[in-house]
C-alpha positions as a Markdown table, in Angstrom:
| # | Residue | x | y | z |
|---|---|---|---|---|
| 1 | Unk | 36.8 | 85.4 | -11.1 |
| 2 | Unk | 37.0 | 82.2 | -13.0 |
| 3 | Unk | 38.1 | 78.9 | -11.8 |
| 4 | Unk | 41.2 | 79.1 | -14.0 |
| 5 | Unk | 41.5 | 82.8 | -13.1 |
| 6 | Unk | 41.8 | 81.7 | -8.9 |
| 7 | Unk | 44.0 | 78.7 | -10.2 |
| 8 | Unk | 46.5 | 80.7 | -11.3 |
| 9 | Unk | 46.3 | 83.3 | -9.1 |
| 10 | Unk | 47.2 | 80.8 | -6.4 |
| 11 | Unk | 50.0 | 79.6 | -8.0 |
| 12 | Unk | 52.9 | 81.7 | -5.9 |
| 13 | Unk | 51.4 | 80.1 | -2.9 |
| 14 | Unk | 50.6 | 76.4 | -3.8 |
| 15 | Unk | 54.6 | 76.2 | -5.5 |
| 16 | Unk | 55.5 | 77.3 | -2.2 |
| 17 | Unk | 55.4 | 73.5 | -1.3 |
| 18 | Unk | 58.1 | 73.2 | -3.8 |
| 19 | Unk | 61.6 | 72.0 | -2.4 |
| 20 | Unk | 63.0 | 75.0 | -4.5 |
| 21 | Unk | 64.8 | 77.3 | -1.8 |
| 22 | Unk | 63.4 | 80.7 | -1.5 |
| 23 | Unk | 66.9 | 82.5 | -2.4 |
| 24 | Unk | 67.7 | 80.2 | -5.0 |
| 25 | Unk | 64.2 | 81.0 | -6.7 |
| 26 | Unk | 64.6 | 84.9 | -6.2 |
| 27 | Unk | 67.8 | 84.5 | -8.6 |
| 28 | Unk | 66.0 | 83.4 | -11.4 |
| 29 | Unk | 63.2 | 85.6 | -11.6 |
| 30 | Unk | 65.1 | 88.1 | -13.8 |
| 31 | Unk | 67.3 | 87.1 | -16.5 |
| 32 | Unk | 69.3 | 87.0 | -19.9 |
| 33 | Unk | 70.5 | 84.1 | -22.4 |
| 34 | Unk | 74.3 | 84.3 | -23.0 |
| 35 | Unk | 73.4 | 82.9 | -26.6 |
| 36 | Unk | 76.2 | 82.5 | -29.4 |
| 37 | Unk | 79.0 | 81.9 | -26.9 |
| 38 | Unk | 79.4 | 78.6 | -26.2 |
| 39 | Unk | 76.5 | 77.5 | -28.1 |
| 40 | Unk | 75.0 | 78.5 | -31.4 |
| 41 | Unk | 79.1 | 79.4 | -32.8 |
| 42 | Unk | 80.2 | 79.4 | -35.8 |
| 43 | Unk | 83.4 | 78.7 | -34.3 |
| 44 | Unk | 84.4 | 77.4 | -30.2 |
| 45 | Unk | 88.2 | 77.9 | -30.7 |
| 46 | Unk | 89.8 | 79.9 | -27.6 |
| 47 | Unk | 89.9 | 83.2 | -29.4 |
| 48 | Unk | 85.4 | 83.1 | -29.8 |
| 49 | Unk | 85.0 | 81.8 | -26.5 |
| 50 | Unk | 87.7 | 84.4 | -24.4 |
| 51 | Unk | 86.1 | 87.5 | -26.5 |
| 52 | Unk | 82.7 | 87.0 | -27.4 |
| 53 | Unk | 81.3 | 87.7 | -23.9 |
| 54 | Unk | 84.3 | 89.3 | -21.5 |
| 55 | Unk | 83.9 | 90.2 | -18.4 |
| 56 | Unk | 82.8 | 93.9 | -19.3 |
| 57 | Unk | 79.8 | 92.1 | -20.5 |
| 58 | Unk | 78.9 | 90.9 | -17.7 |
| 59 | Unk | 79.6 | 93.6 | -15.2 |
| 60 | Unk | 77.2 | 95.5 | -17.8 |
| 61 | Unk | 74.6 | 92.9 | -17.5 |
| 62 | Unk | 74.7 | 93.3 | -13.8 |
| 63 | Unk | 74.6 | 96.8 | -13.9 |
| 64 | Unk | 71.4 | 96.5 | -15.7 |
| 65 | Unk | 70.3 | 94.6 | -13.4 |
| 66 | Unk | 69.8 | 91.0 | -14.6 |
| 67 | Unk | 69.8 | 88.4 | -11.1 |
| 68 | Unk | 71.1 | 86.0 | -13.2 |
| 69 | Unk | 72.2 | 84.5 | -17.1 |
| 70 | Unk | 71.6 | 81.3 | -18.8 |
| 71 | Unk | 74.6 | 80.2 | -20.5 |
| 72 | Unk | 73.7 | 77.8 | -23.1 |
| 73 | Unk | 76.5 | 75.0 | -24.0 |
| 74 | Unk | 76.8 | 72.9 | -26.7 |
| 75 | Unk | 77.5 | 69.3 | -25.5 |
| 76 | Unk | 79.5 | 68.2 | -28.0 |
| 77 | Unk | 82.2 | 70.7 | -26.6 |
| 78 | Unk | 82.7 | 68.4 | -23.7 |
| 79 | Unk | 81.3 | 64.8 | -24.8 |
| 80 | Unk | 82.7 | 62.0 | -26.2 |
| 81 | Unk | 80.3 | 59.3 | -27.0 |
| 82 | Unk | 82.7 | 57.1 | -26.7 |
| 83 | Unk | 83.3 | 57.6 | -23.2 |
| 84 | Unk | 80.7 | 59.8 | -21.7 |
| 85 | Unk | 82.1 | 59.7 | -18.2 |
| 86 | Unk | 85.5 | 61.7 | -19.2 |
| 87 | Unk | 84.5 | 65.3 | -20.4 |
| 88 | Unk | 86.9 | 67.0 | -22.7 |
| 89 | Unk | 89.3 | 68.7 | -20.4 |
| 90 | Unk | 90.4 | 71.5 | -22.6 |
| 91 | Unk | 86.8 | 72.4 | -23.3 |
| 92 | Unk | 86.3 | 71.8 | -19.4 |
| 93 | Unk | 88.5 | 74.4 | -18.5 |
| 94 | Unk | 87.0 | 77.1 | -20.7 |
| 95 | Unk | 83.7 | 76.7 | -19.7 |
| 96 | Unk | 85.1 | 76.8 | -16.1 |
| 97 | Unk | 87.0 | 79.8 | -16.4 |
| 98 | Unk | 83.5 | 81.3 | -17.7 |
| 99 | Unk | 81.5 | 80.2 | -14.8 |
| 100 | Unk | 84.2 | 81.8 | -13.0 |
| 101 | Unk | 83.8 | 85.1 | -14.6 |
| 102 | Unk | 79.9 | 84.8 | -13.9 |
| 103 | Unk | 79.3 | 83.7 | -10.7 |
| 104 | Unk | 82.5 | 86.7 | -9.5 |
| 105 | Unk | 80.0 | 88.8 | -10.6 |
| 106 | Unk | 76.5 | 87.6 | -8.0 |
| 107 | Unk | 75.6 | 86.7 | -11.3 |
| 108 | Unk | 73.5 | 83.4 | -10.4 |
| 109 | Unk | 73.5 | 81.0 | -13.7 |
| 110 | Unk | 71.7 | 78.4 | -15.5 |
| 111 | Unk | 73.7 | 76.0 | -17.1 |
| 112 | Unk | 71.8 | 74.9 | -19.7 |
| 113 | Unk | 72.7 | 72.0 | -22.4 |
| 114 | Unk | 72.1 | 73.6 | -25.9 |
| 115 | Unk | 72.6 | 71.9 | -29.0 |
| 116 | Unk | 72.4 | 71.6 | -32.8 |
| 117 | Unk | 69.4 | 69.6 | -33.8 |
| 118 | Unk | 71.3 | 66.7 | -35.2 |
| 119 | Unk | 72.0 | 66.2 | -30.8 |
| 120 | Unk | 68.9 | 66.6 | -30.6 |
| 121 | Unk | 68.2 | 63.9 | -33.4 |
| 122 | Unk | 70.6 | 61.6 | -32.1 |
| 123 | Unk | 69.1 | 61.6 | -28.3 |
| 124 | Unk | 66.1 | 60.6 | -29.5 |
| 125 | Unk | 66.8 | 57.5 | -32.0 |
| 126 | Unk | 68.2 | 55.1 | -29.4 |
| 127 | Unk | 68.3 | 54.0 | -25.8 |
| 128 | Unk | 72.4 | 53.6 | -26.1 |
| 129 | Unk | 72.1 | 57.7 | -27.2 |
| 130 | Unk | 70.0 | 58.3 | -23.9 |
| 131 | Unk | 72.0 | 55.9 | -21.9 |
| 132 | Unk | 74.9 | 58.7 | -23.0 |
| 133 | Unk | 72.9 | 61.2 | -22.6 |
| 134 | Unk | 72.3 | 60.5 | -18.9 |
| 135 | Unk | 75.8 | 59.0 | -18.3 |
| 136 | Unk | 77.2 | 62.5 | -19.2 |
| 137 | Unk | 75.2 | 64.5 | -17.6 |
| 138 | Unk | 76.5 | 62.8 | -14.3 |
| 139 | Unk | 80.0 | 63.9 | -14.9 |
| 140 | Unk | 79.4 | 67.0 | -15.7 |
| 141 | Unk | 76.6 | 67.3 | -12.5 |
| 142 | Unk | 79.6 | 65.6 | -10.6 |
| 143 | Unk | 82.2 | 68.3 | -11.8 |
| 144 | Unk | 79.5 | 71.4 | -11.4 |
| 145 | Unk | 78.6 | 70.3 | -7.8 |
| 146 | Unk | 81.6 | 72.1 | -6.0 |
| 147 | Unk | 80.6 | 75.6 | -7.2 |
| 148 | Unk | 77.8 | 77.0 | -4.3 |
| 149 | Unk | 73.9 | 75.3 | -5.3 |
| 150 | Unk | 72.5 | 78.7 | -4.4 |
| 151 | Unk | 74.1 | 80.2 | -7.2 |
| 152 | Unk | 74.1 | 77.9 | -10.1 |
| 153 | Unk | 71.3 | 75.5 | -11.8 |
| 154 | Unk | 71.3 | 72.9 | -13.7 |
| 155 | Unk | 68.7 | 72.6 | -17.1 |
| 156 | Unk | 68.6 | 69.1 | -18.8 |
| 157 | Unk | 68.2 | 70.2 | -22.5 |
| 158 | Unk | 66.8 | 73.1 | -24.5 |
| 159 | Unk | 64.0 | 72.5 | -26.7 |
| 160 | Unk | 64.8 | 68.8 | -26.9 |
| 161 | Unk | 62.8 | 68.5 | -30.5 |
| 162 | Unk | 61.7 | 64.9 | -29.7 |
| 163 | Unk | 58.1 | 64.8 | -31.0 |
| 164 | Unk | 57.1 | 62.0 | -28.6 |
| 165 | Unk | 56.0 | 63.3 | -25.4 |
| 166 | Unk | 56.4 | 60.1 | -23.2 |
| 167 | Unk | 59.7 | 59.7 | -25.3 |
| 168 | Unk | 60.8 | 62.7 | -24.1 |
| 169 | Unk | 59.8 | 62.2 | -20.2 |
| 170 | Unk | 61.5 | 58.9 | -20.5 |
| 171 | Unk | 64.9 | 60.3 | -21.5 |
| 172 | Unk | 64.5 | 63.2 | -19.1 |
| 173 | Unk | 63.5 | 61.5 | -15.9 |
| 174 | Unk | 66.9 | 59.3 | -16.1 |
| 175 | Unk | 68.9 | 62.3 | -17.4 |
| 176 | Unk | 67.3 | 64.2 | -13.8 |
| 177 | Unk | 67.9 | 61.3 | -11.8 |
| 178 | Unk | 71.6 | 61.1 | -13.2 |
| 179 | Unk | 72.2 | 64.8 | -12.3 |
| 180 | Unk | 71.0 | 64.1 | -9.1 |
| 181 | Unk | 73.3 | 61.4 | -8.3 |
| 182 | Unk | 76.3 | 64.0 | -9.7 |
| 183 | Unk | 74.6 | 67.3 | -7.6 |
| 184 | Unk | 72.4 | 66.2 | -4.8 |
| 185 | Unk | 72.1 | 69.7 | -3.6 |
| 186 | Unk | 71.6 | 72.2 | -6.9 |
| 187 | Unk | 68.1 | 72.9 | -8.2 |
| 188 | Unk | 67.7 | 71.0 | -11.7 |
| 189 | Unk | 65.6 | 72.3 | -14.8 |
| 190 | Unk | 63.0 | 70.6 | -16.5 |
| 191 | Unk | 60.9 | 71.0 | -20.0 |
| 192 | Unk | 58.4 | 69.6 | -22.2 |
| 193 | Unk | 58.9 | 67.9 | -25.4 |
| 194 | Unk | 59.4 | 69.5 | -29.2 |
| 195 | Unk | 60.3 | 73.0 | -28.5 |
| 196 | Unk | 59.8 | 73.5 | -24.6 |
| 197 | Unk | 56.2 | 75.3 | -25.6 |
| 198 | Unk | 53.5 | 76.3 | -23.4 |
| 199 | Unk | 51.2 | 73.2 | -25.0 |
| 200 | Unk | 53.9 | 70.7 | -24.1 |
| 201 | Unk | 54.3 | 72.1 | -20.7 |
| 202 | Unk | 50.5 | 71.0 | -20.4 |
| 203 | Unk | 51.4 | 67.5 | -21.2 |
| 204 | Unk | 54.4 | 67.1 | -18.5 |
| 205 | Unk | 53.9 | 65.0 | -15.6 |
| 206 | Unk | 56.3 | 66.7 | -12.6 |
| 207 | Unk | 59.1 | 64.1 | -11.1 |
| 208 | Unk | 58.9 | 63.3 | -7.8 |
| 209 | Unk | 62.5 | 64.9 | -7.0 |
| 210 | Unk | 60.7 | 68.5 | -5.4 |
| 211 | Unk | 64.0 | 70.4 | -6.1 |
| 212 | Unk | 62.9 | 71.0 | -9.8 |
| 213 | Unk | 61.7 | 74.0 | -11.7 |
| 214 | Unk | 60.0 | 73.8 | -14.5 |
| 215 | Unk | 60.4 | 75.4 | -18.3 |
| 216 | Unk | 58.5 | 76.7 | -21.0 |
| 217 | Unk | 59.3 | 79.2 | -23.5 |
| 218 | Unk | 57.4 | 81.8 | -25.0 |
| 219 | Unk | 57.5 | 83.6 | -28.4 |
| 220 | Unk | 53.8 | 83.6 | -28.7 |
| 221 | Unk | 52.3 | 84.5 | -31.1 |
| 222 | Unk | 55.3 | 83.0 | -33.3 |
| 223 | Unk | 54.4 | 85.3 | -36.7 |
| 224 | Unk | 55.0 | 87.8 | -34.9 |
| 225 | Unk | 58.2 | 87.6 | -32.6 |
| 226 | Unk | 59.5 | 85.4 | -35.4 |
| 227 | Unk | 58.9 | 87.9 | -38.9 |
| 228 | Unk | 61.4 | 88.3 | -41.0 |
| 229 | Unk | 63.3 | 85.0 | -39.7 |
| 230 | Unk | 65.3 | 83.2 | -41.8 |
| 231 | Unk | 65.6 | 79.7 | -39.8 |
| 232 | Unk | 61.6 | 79.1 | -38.8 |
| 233 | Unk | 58.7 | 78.5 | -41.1 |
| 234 | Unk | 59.6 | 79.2 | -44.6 |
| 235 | Unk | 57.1 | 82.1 | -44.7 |
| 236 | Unk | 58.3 | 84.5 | -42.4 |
| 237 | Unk | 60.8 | 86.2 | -44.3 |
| 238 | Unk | 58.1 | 87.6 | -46.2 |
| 239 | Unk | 56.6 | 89.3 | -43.2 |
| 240 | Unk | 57.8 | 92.6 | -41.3 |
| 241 | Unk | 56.3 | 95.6 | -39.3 |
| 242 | Unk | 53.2 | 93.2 | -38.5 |
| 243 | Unk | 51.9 | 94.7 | -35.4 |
| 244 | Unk | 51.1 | 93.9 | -32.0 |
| 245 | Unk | 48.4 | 94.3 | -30.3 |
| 246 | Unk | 47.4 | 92.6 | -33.0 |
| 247 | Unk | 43.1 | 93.5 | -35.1 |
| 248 | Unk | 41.8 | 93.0 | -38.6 |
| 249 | Unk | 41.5 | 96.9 | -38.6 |
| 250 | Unk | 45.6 | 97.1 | -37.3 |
| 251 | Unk | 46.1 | 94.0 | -40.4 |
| 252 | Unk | 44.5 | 95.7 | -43.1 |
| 253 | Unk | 46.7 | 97.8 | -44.5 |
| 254 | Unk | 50.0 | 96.0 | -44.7 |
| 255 | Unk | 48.1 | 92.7 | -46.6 |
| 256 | Unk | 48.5 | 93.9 | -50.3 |
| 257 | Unk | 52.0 | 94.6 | -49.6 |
| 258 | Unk | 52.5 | 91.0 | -48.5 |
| 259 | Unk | 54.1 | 89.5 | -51.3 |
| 260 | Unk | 53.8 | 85.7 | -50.8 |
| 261 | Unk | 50.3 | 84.1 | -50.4 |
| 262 | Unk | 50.8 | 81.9 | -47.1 |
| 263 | Unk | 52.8 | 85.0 | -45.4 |
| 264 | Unk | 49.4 | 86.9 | -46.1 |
| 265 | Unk | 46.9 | 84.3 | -45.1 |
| 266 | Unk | 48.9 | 83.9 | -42.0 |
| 267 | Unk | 49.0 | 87.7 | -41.2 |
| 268 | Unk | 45.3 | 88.2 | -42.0 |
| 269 | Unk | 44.4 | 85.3 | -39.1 |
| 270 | Unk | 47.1 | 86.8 | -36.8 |
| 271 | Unk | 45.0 | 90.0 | -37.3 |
| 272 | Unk | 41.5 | 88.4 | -36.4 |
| 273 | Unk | 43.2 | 86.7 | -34.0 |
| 274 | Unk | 43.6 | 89.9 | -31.8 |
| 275 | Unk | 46.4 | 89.1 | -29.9 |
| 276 | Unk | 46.9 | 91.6 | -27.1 |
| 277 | Unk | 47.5 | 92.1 | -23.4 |
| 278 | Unk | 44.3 | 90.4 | -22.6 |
| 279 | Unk | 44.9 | 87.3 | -24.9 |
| 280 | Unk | 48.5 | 87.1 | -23.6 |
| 281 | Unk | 47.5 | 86.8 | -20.1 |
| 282 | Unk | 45.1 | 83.8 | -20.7 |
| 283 | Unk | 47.4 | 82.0 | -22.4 |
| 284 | Unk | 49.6 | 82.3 | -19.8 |
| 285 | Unk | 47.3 | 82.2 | -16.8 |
| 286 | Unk | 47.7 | 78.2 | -18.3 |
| 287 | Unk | 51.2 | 77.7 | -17.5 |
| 288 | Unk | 50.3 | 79.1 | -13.8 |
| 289 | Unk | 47.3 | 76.9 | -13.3 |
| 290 | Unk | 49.6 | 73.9 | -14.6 |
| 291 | Unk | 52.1 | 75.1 | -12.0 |
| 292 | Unk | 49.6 | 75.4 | -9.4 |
| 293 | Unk | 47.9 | 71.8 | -9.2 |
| 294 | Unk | 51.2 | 70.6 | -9.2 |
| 295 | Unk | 52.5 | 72.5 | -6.2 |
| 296 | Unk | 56.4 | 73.4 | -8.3 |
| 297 | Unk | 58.3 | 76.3 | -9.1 |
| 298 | Unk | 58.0 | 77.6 | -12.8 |
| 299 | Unk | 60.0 | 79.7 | -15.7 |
| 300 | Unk | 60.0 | 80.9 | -18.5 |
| 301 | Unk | 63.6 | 81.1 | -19.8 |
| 302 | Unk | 63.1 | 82.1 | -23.2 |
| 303 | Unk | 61.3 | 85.0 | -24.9 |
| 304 | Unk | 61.6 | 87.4 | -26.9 |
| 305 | Unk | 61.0 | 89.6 | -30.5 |
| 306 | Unk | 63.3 | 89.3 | -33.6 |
| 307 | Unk | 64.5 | 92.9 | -33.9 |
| 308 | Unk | 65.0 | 92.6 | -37.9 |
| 309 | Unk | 61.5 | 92.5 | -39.2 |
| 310 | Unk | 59.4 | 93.9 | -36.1 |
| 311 | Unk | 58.6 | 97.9 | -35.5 |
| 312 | Unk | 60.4 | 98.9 | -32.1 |
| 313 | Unk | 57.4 | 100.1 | -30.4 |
| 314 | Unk | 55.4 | 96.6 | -31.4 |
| 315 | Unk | 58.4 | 95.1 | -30.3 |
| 316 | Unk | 58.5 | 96.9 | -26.8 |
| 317 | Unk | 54.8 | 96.7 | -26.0 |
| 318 | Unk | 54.8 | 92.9 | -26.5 |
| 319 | Unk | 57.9 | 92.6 | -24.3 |
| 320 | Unk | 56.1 | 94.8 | -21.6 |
| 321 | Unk | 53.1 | 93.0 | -21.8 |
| 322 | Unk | 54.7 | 89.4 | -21.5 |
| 323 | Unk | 57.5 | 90.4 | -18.3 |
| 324 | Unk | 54.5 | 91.8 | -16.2 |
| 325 | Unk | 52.3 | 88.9 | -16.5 |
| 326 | Unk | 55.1 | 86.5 | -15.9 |
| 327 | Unk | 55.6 | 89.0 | -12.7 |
| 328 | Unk | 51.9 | 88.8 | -12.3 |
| 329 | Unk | 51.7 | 85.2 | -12.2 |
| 330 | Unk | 55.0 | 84.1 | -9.7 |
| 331 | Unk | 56.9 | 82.7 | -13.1 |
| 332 | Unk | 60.5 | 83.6 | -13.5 |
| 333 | Unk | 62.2 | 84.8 | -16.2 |
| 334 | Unk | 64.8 | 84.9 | -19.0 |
| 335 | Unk | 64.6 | 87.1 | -21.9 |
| 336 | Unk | 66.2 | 86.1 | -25.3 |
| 337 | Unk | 69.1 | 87.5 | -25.8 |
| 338 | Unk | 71.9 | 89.2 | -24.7 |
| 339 | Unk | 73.7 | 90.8 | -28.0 |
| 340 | Unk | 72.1 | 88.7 | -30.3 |
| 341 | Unk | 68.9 | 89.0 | -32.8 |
| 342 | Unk | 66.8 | 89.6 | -29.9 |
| 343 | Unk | 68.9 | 91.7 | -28.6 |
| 344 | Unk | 69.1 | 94.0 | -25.0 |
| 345 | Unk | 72.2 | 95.6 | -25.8 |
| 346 | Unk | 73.0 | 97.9 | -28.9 |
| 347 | Unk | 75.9 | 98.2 | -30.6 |
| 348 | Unk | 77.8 | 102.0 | -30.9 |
| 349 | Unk | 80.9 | 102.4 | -32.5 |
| 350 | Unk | 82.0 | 99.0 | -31.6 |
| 351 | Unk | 80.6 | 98.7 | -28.1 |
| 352 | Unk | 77.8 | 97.1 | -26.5 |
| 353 | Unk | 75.5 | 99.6 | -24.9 |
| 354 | Unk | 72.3 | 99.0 | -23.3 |
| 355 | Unk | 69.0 | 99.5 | -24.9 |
| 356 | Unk | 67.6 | 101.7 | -22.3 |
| 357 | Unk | 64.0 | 101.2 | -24.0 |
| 358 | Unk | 64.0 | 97.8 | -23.9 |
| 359 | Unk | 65.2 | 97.8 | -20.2 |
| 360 | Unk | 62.3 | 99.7 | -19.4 |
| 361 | Unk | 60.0 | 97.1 | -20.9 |
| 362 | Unk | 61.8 | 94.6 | -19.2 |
| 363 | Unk | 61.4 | 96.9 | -15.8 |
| 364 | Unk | 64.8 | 97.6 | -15.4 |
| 365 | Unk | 66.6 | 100.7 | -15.3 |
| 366 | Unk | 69.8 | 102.6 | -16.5 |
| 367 | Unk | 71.1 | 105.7 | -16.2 |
């Protein structure tokens, strides 16, 4: 056994000295992102946010047997710059009446600020934006503290996009300390820089407040849980039925169908690359050695395969292979999504059904 290898290994006992309750860390080692509901909308009028996800969702998410959700909401539902300090109350009381729904359920739930990139943007031009920033999130901690700490958590930003790491831990330590002054009791959620990846996690320094977890998110390797997308690099729309475990021998046949020349290129390294069980396990055996010296709690609250452009049974064998190791190695999790592109749920004749196979990749059950 390696250094690294006992490092990580060790982790579930060194983050034991973490001021994370046991309970409260139980909760989130099994979850799903409520995506496309109060975040990620085309539209947040009351007719979206009372019908996209109902309470038959959620009793179906339960029955699946997800601990817990991560609701993603867009801040500029609730904020105005103009006076941080007094959130929009009609907005308020939608996204209280969707708690409610949740946590009726022992549905345990991260609430987790997720917006558009111009947010993002904004944050990081100026001190005033981060002065905002951290003023808001103390209302909002203020108003979120009276529902039970054991069941709801608090995440500071998804995938902040600011490219400056110290930037980044600037903004985020007073945005922690103001949600601390709002909720002294919950449990608070932290990230690295750009796009909450492993390699930034590497480069966090842990605050001294010891009722933190910590964040990363994994769609490693990104050509393939991301072919066919639309929205990433401009290439990956050339790219489908790549598979995973990933060889040159696997590779070979699908490059001369590869019409575009940097979708091919990139498919031919993903190939030598041999990603694969193995692979996935040292890369992630990083995040638990990072976790370890540190002595903290650690998730991982996104990841996931774009269903569009990837074969199912690629699809399902990385999912397998990415849960257990996160099981392996004492990190919770949160798969992406719900009913989205990433999907857990199908969709017959209208209604959302669960995708027993990808359950059982996930370890969970249905019958």
């Amino acid at each position: 056994m390696t250094a690294s290898d006992a490092e990580a290994r060790g982790a579930g006992q060194a983050q034991h000295a973490s001021g994370v309750p046991a309970a409260r860390w139980q909760r989130l080692t099994r979850g799903i992102n409520l995506s496309h509901w109060f975040a990620q909308a085309r539209r947040y009028d009351q007719a979206h946010l009372r019908s996209y996800i109902t309470a038959a969702d959620l009793d179906l998410i339960r029955a699946m047997g997800f601990a817990h959700v991560r609701f993603t909401l867009n801040p500029a539902l609730l904020l105005d710059r103009a006076a941080p300090e007094r959130l929009v109350a009609e907005a308020l009381a939608e996204v209280d009446r969707a708690l409610d729904l949740i946590l009726a359920r022992e549905l345990a739930v991260i609430v987790d600020l997720h917006p558009e990139d111009d947010f993002k943007h904004w944050l990081g031009d100026s001190a005033e934006a981060a002065s905002i920033f951290a003023r808001f999130w103390r209302a909002l901690a203020a108003h979120l503290a009276a529902r039970d700490p054991e069941w709801l958590v608090l995440e500071v930003l998804n995938e902040p996009v600011i490219a400056d790491g110290a930037r980044w831990a600037a903004i985020q330590r007073a945005a922690l300390q103001a949600m601390r002054e709002g909720a002294p009791d919950h449990t608070l959620i932290a990230s690295g820089h750009r796009w909450s990846s492993l390699p930034e996690l590497l480069e966090l320094e842990p605050v001294t407040d010891r009722n933190v977890v910590y964040n990363f998110h994994c769609y490693d390797p990104h050509i393939f849980t991301h072919q066919s997308a639309t929205w990433s690099m401009s290439f990956l729309p050339h790219l489908r039925h790549l598979p995973y475990p990933s060889s040159p021998e696997a590779i070979a046949a699908l490059l001369p169908r590869i019409d575009d020349p940097r979708a091919r290129e990139a498919a031919r390294v993903y190939g030598e690359e041999r990603w694969n069980a193995t692979r996935m396990r040292d890369w992630l055996a990083q995040a638990a050695a990072w976790a370890a010296r540190h002595g903290v709690r650690l998730t991982c609250n996104e990841f996931g395969v774009y269903r569009v452009g990837a074969l199912p049974e690629h699809r399902l064998a990385w999912l397998r292979d990415v849960r257990s190791i996160l099981e392996e190695l004492d990190i919770g999790w949160t798969m992406w999504d719900y009913a989205g592109g990433f999907s857990v749920v199908l969709d017959q004749d209208g209604r959302r059904v669960p995708d027993v196979a990808t359950l059982a990749a996930l370890g969970l059950s249905w019958s």
